[in-house]
C-alpha positions in Angstrom: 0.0 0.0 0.0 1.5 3.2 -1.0 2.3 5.5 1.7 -0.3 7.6 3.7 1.4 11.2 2.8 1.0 10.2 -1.2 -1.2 12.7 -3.2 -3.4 9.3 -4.2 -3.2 5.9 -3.7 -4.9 3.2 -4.7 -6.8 0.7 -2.0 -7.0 -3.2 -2.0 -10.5 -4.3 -3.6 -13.3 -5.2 -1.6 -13.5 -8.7 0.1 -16.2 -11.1 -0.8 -15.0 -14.5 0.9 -17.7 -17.2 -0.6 -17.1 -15.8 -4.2 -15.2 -18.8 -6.2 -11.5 -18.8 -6.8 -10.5 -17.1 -9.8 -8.0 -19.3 -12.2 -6.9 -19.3 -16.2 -9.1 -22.8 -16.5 -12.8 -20.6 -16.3 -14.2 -18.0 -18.2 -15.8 -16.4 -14.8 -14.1 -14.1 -12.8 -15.4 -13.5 -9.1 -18.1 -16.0 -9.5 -20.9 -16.3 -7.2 -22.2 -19.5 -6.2 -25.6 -19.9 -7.7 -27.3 -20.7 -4.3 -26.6 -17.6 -3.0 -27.9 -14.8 -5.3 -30.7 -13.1 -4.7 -29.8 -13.3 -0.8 -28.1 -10.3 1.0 -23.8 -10.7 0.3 -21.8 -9.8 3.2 -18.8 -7.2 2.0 -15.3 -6.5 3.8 -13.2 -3.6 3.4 -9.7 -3.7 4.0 -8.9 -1.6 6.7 -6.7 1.8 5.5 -4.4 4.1 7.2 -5.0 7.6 7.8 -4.1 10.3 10.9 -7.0 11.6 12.5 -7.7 15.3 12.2 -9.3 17.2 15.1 -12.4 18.8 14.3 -12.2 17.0 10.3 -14.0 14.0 9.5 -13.6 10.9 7.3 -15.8 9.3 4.7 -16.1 5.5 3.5 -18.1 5.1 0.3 -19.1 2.0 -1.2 -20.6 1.9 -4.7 -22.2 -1.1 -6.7 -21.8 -1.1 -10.7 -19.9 2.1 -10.4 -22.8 4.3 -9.2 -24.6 2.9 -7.2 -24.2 4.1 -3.6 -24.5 1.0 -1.2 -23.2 1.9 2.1 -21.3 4.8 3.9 -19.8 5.8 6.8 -18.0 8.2 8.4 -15.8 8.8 11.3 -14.2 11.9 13.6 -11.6 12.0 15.5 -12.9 9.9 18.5 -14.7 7.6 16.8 -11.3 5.9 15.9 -10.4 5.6 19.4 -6.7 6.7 19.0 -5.8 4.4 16.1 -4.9 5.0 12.6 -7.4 2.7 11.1 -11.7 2.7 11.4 -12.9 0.3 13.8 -13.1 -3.2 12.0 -17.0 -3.3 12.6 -17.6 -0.6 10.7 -15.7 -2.1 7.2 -18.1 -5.1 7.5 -21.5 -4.5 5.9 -24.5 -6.6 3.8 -25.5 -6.0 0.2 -28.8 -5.7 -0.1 -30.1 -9.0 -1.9 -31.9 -6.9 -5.0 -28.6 -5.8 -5.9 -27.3 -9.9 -5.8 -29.0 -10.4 -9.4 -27.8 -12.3 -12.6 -25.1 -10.3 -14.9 -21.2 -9.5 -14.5 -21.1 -6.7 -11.7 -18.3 -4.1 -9.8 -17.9 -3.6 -6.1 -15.8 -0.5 -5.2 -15.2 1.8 -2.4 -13.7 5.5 -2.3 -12.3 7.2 1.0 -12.2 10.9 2.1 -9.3 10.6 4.5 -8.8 13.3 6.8 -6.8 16.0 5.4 -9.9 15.9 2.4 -7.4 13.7 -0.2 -9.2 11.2 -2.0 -8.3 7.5 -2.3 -10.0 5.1 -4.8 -9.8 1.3 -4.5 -9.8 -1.3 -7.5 -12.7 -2.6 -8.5 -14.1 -6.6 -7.5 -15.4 -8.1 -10.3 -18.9 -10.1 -9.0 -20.6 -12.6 -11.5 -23.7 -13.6 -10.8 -24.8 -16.2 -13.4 -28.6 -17.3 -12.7 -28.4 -19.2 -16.2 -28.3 -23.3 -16.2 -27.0 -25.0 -19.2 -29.8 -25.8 -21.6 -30.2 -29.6 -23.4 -30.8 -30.0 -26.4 -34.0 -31.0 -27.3 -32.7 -35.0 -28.6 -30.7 -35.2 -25.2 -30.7 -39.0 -25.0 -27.3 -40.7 -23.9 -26.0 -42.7 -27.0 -25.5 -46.4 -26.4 -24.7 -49.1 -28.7 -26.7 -51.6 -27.1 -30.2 -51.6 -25.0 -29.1 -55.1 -23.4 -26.5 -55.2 -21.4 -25.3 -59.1 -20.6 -22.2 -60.7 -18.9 -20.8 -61.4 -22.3 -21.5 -57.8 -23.5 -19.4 -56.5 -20.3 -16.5 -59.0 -20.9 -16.3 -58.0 -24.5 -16.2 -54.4 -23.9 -14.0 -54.1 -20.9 -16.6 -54.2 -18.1 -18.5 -51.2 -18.8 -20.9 -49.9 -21.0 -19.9 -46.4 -22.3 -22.3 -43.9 -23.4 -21.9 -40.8 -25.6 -23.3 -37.5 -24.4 -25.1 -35.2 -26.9 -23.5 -31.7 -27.9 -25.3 -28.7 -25.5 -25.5 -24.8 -26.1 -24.2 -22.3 -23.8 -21.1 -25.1 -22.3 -18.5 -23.4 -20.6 -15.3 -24.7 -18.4 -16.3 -25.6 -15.1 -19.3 -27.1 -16.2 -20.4 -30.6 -14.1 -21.6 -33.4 -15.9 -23.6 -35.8 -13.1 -24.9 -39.8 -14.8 -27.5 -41.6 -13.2 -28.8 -45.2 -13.5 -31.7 -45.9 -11.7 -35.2 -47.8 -12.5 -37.4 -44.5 -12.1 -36.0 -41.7 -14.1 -38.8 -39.3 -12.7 -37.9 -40.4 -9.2 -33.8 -39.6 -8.6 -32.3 -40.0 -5.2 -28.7 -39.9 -4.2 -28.4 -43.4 -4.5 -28.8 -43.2 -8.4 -25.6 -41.0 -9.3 -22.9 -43.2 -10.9 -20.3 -40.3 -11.1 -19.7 -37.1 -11.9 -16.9 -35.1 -14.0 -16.3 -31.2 -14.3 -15.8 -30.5 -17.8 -12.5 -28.5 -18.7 -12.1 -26.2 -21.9 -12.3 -28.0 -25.0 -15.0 -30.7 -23.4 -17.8 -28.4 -22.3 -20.7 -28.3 -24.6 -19.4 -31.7 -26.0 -18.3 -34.0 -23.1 -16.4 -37.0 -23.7 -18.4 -40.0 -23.5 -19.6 -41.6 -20.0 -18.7 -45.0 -18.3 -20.9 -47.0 -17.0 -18.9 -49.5 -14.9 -19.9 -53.2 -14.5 -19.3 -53.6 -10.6 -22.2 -50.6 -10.3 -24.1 -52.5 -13.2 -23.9 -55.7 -11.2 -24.3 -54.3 -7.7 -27.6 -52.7 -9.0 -29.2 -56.1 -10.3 -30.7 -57.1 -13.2 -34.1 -55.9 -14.8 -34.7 -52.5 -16.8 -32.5 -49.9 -15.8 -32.3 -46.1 -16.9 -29.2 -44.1 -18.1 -29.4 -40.1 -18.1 -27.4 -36.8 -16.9 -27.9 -33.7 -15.2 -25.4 -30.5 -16.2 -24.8 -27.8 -13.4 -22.7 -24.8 -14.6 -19.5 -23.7 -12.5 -21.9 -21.4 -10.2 -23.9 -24.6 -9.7 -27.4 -23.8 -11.5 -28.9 -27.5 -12.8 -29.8 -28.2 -16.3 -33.3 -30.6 -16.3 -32.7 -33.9 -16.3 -31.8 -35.3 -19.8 -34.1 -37.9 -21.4 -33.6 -41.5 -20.4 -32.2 -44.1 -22.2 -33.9 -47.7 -21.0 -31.5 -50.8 -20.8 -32.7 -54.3 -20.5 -29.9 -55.9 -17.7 -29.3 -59.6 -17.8 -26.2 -59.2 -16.7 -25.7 -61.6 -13.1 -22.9 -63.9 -13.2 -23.9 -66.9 -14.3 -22.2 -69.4 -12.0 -20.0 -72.0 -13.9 -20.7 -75.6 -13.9 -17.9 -77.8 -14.5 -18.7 -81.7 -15.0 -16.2 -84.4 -15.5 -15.2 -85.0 -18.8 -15.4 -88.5 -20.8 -13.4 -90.5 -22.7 -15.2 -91.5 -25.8 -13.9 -95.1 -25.8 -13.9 -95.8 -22.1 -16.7 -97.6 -20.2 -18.6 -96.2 -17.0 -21.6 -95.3 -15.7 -23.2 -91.9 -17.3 -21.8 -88.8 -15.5 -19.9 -91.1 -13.3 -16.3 -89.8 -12.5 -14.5 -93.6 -12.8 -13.9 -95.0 -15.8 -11.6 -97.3 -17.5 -10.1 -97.9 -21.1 -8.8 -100.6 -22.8 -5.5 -99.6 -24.1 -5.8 -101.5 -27.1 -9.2 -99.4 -28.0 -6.4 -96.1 -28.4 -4.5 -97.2 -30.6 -5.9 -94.8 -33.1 -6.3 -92.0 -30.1 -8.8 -91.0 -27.5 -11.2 -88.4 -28.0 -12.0 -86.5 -24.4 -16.1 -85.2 -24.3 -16.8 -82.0 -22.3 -20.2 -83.0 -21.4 -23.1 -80.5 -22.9 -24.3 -79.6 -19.3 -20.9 -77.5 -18.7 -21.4 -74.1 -18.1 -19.1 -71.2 -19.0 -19.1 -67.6 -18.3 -19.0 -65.2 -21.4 -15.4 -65.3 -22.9 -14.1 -68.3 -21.4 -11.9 -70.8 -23.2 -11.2 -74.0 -22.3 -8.4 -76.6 -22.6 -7.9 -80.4 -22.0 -5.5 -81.9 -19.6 -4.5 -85.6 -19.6 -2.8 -86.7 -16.9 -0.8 -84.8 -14.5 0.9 -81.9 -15.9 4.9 -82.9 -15.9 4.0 -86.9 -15.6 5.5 -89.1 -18.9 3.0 -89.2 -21.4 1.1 -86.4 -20.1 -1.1 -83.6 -22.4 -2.4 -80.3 -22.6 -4.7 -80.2 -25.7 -6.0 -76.4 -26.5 -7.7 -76.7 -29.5 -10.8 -78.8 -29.9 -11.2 -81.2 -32.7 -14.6 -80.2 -33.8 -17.1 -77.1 -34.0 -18.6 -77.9 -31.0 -15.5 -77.1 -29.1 -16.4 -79.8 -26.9 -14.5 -82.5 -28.5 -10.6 -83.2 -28.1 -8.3 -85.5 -29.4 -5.5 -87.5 -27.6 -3.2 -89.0 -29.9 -1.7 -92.8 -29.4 1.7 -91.5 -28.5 0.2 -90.8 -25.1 -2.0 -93.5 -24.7 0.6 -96.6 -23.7 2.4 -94.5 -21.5 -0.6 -94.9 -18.7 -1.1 -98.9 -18.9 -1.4 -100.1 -15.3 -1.9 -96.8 -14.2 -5.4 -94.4 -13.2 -4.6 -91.0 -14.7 -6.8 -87.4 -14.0 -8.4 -86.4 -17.1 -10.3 -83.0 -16.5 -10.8 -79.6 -18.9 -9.0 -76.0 -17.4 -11.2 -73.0 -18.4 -9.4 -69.6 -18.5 -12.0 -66.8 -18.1 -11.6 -63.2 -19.3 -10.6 -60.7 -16.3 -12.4 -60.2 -14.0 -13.6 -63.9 -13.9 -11.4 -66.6 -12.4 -9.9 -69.7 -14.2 -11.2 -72.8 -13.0 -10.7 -76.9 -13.0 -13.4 -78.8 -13.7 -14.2 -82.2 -11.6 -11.7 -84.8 -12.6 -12.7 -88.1 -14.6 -10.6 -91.0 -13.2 -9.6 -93.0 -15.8 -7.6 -96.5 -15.5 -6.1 -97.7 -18.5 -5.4 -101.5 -19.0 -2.6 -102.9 -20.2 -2.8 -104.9 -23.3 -2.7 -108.8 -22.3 -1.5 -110.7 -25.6 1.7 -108.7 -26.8 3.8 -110.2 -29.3 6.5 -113.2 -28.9 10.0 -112.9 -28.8 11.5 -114.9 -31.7 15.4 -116.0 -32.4 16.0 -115.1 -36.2 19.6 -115.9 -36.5 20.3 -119.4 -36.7 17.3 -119.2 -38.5 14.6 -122.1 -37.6 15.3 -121.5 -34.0 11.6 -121.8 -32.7 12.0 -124.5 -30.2 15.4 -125.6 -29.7 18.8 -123.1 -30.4 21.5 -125.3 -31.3 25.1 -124.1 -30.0 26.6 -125.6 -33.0 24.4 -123.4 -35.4 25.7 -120.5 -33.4 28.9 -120.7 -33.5 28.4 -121.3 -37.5 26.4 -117.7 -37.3 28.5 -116.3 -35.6 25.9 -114.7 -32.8 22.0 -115.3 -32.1 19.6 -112.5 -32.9 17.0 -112.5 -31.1 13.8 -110.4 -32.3 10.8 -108.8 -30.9 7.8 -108.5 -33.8 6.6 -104.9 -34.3 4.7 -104.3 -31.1 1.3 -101.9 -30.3 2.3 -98.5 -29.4 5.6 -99.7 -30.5 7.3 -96.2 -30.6 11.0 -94.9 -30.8 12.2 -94.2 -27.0 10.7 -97.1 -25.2 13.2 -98.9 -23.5 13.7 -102.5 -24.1 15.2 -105.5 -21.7 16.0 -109.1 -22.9 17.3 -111.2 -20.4 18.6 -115.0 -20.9 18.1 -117.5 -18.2 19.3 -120.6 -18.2 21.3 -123.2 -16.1 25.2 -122.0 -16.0 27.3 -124.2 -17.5 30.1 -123.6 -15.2 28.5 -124.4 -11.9 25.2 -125.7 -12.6 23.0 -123.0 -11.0 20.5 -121.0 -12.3 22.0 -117.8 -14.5 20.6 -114.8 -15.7 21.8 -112.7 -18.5 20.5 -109.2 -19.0 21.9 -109.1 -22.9 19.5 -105.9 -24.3 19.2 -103.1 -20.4 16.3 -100.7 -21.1 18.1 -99.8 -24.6 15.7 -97.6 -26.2 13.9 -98.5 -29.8 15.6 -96.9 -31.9 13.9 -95.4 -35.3 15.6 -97.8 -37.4 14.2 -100.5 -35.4 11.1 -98.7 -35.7 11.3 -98.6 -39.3 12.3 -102.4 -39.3 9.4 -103.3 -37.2 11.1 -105.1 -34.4 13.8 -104.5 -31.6 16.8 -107.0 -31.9 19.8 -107.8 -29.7 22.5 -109.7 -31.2 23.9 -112.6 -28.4 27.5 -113.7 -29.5 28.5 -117.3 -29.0 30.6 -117.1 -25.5 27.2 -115.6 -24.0 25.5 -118.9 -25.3 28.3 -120.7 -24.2 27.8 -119.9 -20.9 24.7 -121.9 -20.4 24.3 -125.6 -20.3 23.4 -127.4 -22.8 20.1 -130.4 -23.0 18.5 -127.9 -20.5 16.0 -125.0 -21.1 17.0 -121.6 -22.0 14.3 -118.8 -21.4 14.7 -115.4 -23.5 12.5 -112.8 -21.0 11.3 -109.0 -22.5 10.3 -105.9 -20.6 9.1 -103.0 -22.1 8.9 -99.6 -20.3 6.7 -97.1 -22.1 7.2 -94.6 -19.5 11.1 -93.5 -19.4 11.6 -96.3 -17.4 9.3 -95.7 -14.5 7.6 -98.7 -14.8 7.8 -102.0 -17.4 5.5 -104.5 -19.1 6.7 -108.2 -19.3 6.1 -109.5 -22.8 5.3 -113.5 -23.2 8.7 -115.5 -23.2 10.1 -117.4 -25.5 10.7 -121.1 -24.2 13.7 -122.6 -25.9 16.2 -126.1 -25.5 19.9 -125.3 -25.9 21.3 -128.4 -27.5 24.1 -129.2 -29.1 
């Protein structure tokens, strides 16, 4: 504040404390919340300094729009009581409430000090806006769908978004408020979804509104109603907009996860115990989500054979027909399981925010094939009863051959053992002459596994007394084995 012995100074501007804060983002300066115009405004003057004058007097005037005199006062010498400023009292005063009116309005004071100069103050811009926004006359919220489902809301990000149409007279600050409610002529609190103030560039055209699925689903089903209200920056309501009606079906349905089937496997209907033949997969397994499963909207399913990480084990994601309820296991993962009861169930992988989910497991036990193929000795040939030593040594070695198995696949490990009565001290002698040597893909291509015996192995049994050849087959990496039939030989001479 200049000093008090200038020629003229000018004084701070009037105080108004409820008018809004001024800032670059509005168009309004010194605005007046709506709910108070047309009510009496309580005004402040900043207090001034002056020295009192004996036997002078000073004036306080206070005009509205410039000429409008709306209060006055003046002081002498006493009334100040010693100070150099009027008593704070007399610098608070109300504006008389038909002067609080709609339009942009000045509040300024003058003061007479007491050696007769004259100080001005600025002026305070008041803005009294008694004008709501105005609809248009199509206000309807613009959806793309009047049902809203649990598969619309996972396909469109769990919400339902709504455009708003343009309005007249939109300026920044404006406050766009949705609703959703079953009664659009009957709103309560309860029915606001949300509201947004509308910055420059959006008012007159907001930006289009979400409707989130928790609110959606916390409100229930049944026919719901979507419209907006618009209160300007001073807080004067538009009306209501007109409603859009929505048909809500949109409840979690909860899922329903049966056991699956195995096409080829017998058991009771919808029982969860079952049991295949392995010989009926030799051309695959097809697994059967049954038709009563129920999914949510978006989910997708898979097929799991066996325990994840187990040998022989599957994940199948792709069905192997339209349905999507049908999936194939091939017979490379079939033998792996004889002996064995294996979980067969279907994962199901929902779209956020739904959870992924098992469904009950099928136990399936898979039997072993019972009349696998006989080991035969090819080399000396005619060998089928009776392996002459003799021969042997003319051959060289004994081959002995397992026919082309089923399931026969490159990997599985193989055992042939000899046993026999040893020739040295007459007890009974075992010779493991093939150890878990895996089938090899020429084998495979040769269809049998072979192990070649040379003559000082044969040697070492006695001769005029039986000679057993044994097989075992693991199809499993060697966690468990098969035994094959033997083959029941004489070793003679």
């Amino acid at each position: 504040m200049p000093e008090i012995n200038s020629s003229t100074r000018i004084l701070s501007k009037p105080i108004v404390r409820v008018l809004l804060p001024d800032s670059p983002d509005w168009d309004e300066t010194g605005l007046l919340p709506a709910d108070l115009a047309n009510k009496p405004l309580s005004v402040e003057i900043p207090a001034w300094t002056d020295t009192p004058i004996a036997g002078l007097k000073s004036f306080l005037r206070v005009y509205w729009n410039t000429i409008v005199l709306v209060y006055e006062k003046d002081w002498e010498v006493g009334d100040w009581g010693g100070g150099s400023s009027p008593p704070p009292a007399d610098l608070f005063f109300d504006l008389a409430a038909d002067y609080v009116i709609h339009g942009v309005h000045e509040l300024k004071y003058e003061v007479t000090l007491f050696s007769g100069n004259y100080d001005p103050s600025y002026g305070l811009t008041v803005t009294i806006d008694e004008v709501a926004p105005i609809l248009n006359s199509n206000s309807t919220l613009i959806f793309d769908t009047d049902h809203v489902t649990e598969q619309y809301l996972a396909d469109n990000n769990d919400k339902v978004q709504a455009g708003v149409p343009p309005y007249s007279g939109g300026a920044p600050g404006d406050v766009i408020t949705w609703y959703w409610n079953k009664d659009p002529f009957s709103v309560v609190d309860a029915d606001r979804v949300d509201s947004r103030t509308l910055y420059r560039g959006e008012s007159g055209q907001p930006r289009p509104l979400d409707f989130l699925g928790d609110m959606i689903l916390a409100r229930g089903d049944g026919d719901f109603y979507a419209f907006y209200r618009l209160r300007d920056r001073a807080g004067n309501p538009s009306s209501y907009s007109s409603p859009f009606r929505l048909k809500v079906e949109a409840q979690p349905v909860p899922r329903n996860l049966p056991a699956p089937r195995v096409a080829e496997a017998s058991g009771s209907p919808g029982a969860e115990q079952s049991t295949l033949k392995a010989i009926d997969g030799v051309a695959g397994v097809t697994i059967i989500i049954p038709n009563e499963a129920v999914f949510k909207p978006g989910d997708t399913h898979s097929v799991q054979w066996a325990a994840p990480g187990t040998v022989g084990s599957l994940k199948v994601e792709v069905a192997d027909d339209s349905s999507g309820l049908r999936y194939k296991i091939p017979s490379t993962h079939i033998a792996q399981h004889m002996g064995k009861t294996i979980p067969v169930y279907y994962q199901v992988v929902g779209i956020p925010p739904n959870n992924n989910d098992d469904s009950r497991t099928q136990n399936l036990t898979v039997q072993a094939i019972d009349n696998w193929r006989t080991i035969q000795c090819t080399v000396p040939a005619g060998s089928t009863s009776q392996l002459s030593v003799v021969k042997v040594v003319e051959s060289g070695k004994a081959v002995f051959s397992l026919p082309r198995w089923t399931f026969m696949a490159v990997g599985q490990l193989v055992t042939i053992t000899l046993s026999g009565v040893d020739s040295t001290s007459g007890s009974q002698l075992n010779l493991v002459v093939r150890d878990q040597r895996p089938v090899s893909a020429a084998e495979l291509g040769a269809n049998a596994a072979t192990v070649d015996v040379l003559v000082n192995v044969i040697q070492r049994f006695q001769v005029n007394q039986a000679l057993t050849v044994k097989v075992a087959v693991s199809f499993d990496d060697g966690g468990s084995r098969l035994d094959f039939p033997n083959l029941n030989l004489r070793l003679v001479t």
